[in-house]
N, C-alpha and C positions, 0 to 999 in steps of 0.2 A: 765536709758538706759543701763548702765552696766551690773545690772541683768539682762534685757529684752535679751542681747545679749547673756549672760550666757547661760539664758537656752536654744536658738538656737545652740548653739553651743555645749549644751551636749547634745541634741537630734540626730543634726548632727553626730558626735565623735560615739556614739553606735553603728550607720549603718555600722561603716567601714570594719569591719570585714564576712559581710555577700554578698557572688554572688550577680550578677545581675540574673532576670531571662527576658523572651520578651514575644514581644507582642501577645504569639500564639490564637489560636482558640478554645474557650470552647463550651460546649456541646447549640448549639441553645435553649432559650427558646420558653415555645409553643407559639402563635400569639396570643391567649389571657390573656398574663400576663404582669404585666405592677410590673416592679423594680423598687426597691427604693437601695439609696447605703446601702452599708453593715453596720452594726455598729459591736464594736467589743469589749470585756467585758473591764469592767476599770481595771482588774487586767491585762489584757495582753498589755503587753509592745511592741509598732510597732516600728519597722524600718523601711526604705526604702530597704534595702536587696541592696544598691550599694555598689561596693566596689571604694576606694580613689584613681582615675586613674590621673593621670596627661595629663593635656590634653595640655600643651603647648600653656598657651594663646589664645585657640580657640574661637574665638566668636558668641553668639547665637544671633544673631538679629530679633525679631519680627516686624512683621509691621502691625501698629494697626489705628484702628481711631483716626485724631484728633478731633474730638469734634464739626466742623463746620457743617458734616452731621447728624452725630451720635451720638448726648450728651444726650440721653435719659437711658444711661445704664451706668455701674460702668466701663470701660473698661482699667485700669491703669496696667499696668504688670510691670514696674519699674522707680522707682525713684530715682532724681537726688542728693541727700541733704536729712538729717534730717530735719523738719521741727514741728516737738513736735506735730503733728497731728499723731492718731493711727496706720491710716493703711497706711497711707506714709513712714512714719518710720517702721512700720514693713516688708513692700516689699523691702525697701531700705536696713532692715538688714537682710533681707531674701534672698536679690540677691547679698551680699556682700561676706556673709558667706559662702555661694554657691562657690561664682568666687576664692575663698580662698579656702578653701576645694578641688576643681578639677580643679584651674591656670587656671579657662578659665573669659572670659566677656562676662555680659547678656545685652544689646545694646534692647532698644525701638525705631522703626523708624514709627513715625505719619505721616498718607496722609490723604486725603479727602477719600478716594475710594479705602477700600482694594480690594475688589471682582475685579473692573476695571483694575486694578494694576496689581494684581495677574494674569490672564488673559492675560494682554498687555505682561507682565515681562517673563510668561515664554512659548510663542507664540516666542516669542522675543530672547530667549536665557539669558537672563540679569535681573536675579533674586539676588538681593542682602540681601535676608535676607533669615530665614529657616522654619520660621511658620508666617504663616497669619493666624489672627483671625479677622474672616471674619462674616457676620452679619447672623445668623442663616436662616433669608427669602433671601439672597442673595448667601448661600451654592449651590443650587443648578446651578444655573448659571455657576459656578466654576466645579461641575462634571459634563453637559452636555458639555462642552466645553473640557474635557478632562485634566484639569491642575493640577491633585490631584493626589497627589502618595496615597496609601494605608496603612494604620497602621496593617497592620496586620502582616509585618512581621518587625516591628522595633523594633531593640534590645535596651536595656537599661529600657525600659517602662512596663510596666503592668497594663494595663486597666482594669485587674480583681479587682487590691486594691480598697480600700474604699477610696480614696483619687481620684480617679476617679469616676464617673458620670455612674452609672450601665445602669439605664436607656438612658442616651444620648449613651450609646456605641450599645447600640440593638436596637435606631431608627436610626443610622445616615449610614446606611449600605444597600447594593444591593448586593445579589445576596453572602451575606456574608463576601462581601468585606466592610471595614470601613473607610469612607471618610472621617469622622472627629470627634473631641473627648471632651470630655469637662472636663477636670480638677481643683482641687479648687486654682490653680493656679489664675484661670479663674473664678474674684468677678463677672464679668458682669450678667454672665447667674441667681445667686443669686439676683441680684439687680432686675431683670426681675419676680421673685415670683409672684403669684398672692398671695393674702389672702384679707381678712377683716380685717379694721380697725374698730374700733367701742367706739362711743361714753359714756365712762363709767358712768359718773354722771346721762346721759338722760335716760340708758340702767335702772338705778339703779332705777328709778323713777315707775317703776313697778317689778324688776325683782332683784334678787340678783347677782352682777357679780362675786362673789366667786361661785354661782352652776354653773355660766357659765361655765368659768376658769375649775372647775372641770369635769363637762359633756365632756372636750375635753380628759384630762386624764385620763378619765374612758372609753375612747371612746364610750361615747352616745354623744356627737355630730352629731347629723343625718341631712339631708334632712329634716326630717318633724317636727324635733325640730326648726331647723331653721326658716321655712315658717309660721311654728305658732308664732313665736317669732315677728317678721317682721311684724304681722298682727295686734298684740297688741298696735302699737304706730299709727297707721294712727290718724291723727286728724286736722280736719277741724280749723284751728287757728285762723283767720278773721273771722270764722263765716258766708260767704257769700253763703254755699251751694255746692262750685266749688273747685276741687283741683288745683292749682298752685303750684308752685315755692314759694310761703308765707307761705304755710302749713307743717306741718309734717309729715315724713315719715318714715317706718322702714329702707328702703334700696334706696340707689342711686350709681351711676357712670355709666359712658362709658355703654350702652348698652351690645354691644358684652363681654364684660368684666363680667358682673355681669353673665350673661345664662354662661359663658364658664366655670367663676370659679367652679358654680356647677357641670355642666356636666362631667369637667376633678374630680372633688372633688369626683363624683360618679364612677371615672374608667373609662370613657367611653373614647375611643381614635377613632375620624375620622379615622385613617390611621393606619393600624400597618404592621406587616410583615406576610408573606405568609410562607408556607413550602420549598420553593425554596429561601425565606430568600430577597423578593422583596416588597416592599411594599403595599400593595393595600386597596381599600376605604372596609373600616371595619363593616359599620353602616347595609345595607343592608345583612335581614337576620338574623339580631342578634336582639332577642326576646327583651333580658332583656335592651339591647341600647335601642331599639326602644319606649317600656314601659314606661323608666326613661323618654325622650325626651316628649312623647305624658302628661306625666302627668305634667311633670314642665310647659310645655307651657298650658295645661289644667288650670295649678293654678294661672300663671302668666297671664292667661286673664281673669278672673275672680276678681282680688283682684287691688284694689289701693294702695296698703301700697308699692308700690315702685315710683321713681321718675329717671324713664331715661331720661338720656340728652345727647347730643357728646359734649357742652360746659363745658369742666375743671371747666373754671374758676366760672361758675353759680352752680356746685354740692359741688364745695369747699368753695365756699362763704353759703352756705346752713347748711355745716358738722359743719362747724366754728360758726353758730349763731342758735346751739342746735334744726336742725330742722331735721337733720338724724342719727340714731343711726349706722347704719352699712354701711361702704361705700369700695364699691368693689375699688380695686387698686391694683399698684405694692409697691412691697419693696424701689423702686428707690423712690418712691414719700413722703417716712418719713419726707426728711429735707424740705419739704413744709408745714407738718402741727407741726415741733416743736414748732413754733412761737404761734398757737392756742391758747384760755385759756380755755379750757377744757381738763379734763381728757380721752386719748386716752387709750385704747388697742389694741391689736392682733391676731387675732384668723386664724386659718385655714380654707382653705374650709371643709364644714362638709362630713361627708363617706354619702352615698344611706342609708345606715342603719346598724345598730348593727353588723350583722354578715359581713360586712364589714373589714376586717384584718385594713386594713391602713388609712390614711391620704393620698389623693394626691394631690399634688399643681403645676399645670402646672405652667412651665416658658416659654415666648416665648418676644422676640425683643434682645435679648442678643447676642455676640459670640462666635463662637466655634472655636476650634486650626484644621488650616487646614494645610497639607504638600506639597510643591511646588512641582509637577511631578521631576522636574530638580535636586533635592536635591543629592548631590554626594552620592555614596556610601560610601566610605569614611567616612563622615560624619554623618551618620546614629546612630551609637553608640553614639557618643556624644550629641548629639541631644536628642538621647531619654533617656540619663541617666540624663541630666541636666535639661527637663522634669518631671520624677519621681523625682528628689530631686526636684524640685519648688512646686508640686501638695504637695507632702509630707510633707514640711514646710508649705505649706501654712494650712495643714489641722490643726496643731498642732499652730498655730501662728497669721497668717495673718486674716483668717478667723475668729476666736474669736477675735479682733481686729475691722473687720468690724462688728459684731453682736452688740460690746461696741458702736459704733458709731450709728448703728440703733437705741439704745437703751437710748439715752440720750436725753436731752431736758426734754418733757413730759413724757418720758416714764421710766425716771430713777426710779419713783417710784412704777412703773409697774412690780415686780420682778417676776408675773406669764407670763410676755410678753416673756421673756428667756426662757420659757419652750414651749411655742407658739412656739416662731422663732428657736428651734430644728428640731423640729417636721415639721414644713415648706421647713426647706433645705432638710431633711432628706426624705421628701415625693416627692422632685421633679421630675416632669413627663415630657416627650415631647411627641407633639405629630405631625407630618408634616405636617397633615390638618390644623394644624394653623399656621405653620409659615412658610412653601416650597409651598403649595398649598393651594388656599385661601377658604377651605373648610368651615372653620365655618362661613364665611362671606356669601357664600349662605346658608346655613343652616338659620344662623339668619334672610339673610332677608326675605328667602321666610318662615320661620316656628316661630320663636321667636318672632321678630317685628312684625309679624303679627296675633301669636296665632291661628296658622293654626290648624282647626280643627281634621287634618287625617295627622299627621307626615308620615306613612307608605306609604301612596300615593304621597305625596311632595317629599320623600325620592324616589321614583321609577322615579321620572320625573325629577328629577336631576341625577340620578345614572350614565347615559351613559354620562351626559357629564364630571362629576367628573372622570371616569375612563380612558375617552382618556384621560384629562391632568396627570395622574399619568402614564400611558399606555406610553405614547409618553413621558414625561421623562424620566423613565427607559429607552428605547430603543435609546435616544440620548447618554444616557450616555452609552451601552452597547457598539454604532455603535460608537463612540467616545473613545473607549477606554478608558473613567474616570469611571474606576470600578475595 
């Protein structure tokens, strides 16, 4: 633990010398580019660029979920005590280091109901903490209602580093104003990953899983590598002529889960932003969206080699008794299948194809760091510079910390799993139609779950109503002044 704090504390000690810089405005991306965060060469040495202000004891106080609503995501920002577990000890020397370094205290305060809170508190005048992390489908609520101050001009922080969340910064915005932020302070939205798991020993039984493993780092992991693969294990196991829940499959989970990973896997975002920097429904219109959609669902209704269910517990009782090779899911869901006795892996969603640059892996049920309207001026500066130091450390400490934790159990001997779960944080996408407006959710039912013949026409007979509920968002938040 002595080393462990060491070398927080000469990471720290480097920064002290260099400005802060803030949160200003860079040059808009176009509407059809979808960020990943930056990486940055292993020879260059990062800091945080704050300089060692003495803040006189000030205290940041979060108010986060406790667990009673919201225990489906990693959502921990600080701890009480060592406890010889990873990432507890490491936020705990990560927010000690911190309060030593700039004399201030970083205070966690747990409710049932940040969004209601938030809301009540400062309607109310009587907001006792300075960031809410607030559940990314319940953001919204919070800026039509008007309770969100703006990151765009707060000093201490810089949303441009790679220790912030590129893409959560160019969707979480109206009109080019930034309502809220995601930094790796913030394990939650991490935890919320989608990718494949997949079953190594069953995978092997026809397939090599070192070409797998490799097709991802050569980037030929495609779409149609995928669906070929997936089509090679169907097998009638009883013998009775009929597929069930007894048979094998290449692919299962959650429905909406398995169509979205691909769809966000190929780029495709429900929602992005406009030239006036507002959101709007993306799909209609766009050739190559509409193409990808019409053919996954073309191939997914033709082929049995998948097995959807909305029961967890019958696709994971499935995974576990070698009758599916690939099972769509989140990152949060690992310490479910440590226990298994088979050999698990990791893989990303795959790109549309070759000439595809990236990897992308939507995250969505996680929180984001939102600013209470009421937040003193005053207090601004310190806020956002003890911000930047937490994202900072976390990027350098905490977070390799949680990857170790993912990575244990079954998967410790998985050492190509670490090169998966890079490549996974690093490709994270948002996208609003899945998490503010429940866009993929008609999407699926009326085109996926159904294997709707003519995507382009289903897509036309939803469109007006998808764009009043983004349409009348915007304008509550405009006429509400949360913007």
């Amino acid at each position: 633990m002595l080393k462990h704090i060491s070398v927080v504390l000469m990471v720290l000690l480097i920064a002290a010398a260099v400005l802060f810089v803030s949160c200003g405005e860079k040059e808009e991306p176009s509407a059809d580019t979808i960020e990943t965060t930056e990486t940055t060469s292993p020879d260059t040495e990062l800091t945080d660029g704050l300089p060692d202000v003495n803040m006189g004891g000030f205290e940041l106080t979060f108010s986060s979920y406790d667990g009673t609503k919201y225990w489906w995501s990693l959502n921990q920002i600080d701890a009480e005590m060592l406890e010889g577990i990873g990432v507890n000890d490491s936020i705990y020397t990560r927010n000690r280091m911190i309060e030593q370094r700039f004399n201030a205290v970083i205070k966690e305060k747990r409710i049932p109901s940040v969004e209601e809170s938030l809301i009540r508190d400062v309607m109310a005048g009587a907001v006792d903490y300075e960031i809410a992390m607030v559940s990314d489908q319940r953001i919204n609520s919070c800026l039509t209602q008007g309770v969100l101050m703006m990151w765009n001009d707060m000093p201490g922080c810089n949303l441009e580093n790679p220790w912030w969340n590129a893409d959560a910064n160019r969707v979480f915005r109206i009109a080019g104003m930034q309502y809220a932020a995601v930094g790796d302070f913030n394990l939650s939205m991490y935890s919320k990953s989608y990718l494949f798991y997949f079953n190594k020993d069953l995978y092997g039984t026809l397939n090599q899983v070192s070409d797998l493993y490799q097709s991802v780092l050569d980037g030929k992991w495609t779409y149609d590598r995928y669906y070929n693969v997936i089509d090679q294990y169907l097998s009638d196991l009883d013998g009775n002529g009929e597929y069930d829940n007894s048979d094998q499959y290449g692919l299962s989970g959650f429905p909406r889960v398995m169509y979205q990973i691909l769809l966000s896997g190929a780029g495709i975002k429900y929602v992005d932003l406009n030239e006036s920097g507002n959101p709007f429904f993306a799909v209609p219109g766009d050739e190559r969206a509409l193409g990808i959609m019409q053919k996954m669902s073309d191939d997914f209704g033709k082929t049995k080699s998948y097995f959807a269910t909305n029961d967890s517990a019958l696709y994971m009782q499935m995974f576990a008794g070698n009758q599916i090779v690939f099972l769509a899911d989140t990152m949060w869901d690992t310490e479910k299948y440590r226990s298994y006795d088979i050999s698990i892996g990791m893989l990303p969603a795959p790109k549309w194809d070759e000439s595809q640059e990236n990897y992308y892996s939507i995250t969505v049920g996680g929180v984001v760091s939102a600013l209470p309207k009421t937040l003193p001026q005053s207090d601004h500066e310190n806020v956002g510079i003890l911000l930047e130091a937490m994202a900072f450390a976390s990027r350098n400490d905490t977070l390799p910390e949680y990857k170790e934790i993912v990575l244990k159990g079954k998967y410790a001997n998985d050492t190509e799993s670490v090169d998966m779960i890079d490549i996974i944080f690093d490709g994270q996408v948002y996208d609003l139609g899945v998490s503010i407006w429940d866009i993929r959710g008609i999407f699926m039912t009326n085109i996926f779950e159904k294997a709707s013949p003519d995507v382009v026409s289903t897509t036309e007979k939803i469109k007006s109503q998808i764009i009043k509920q983004i349409d009348a968002s915007v304008e509550e938040a405009m006429n509400s002044g949360g913007y």
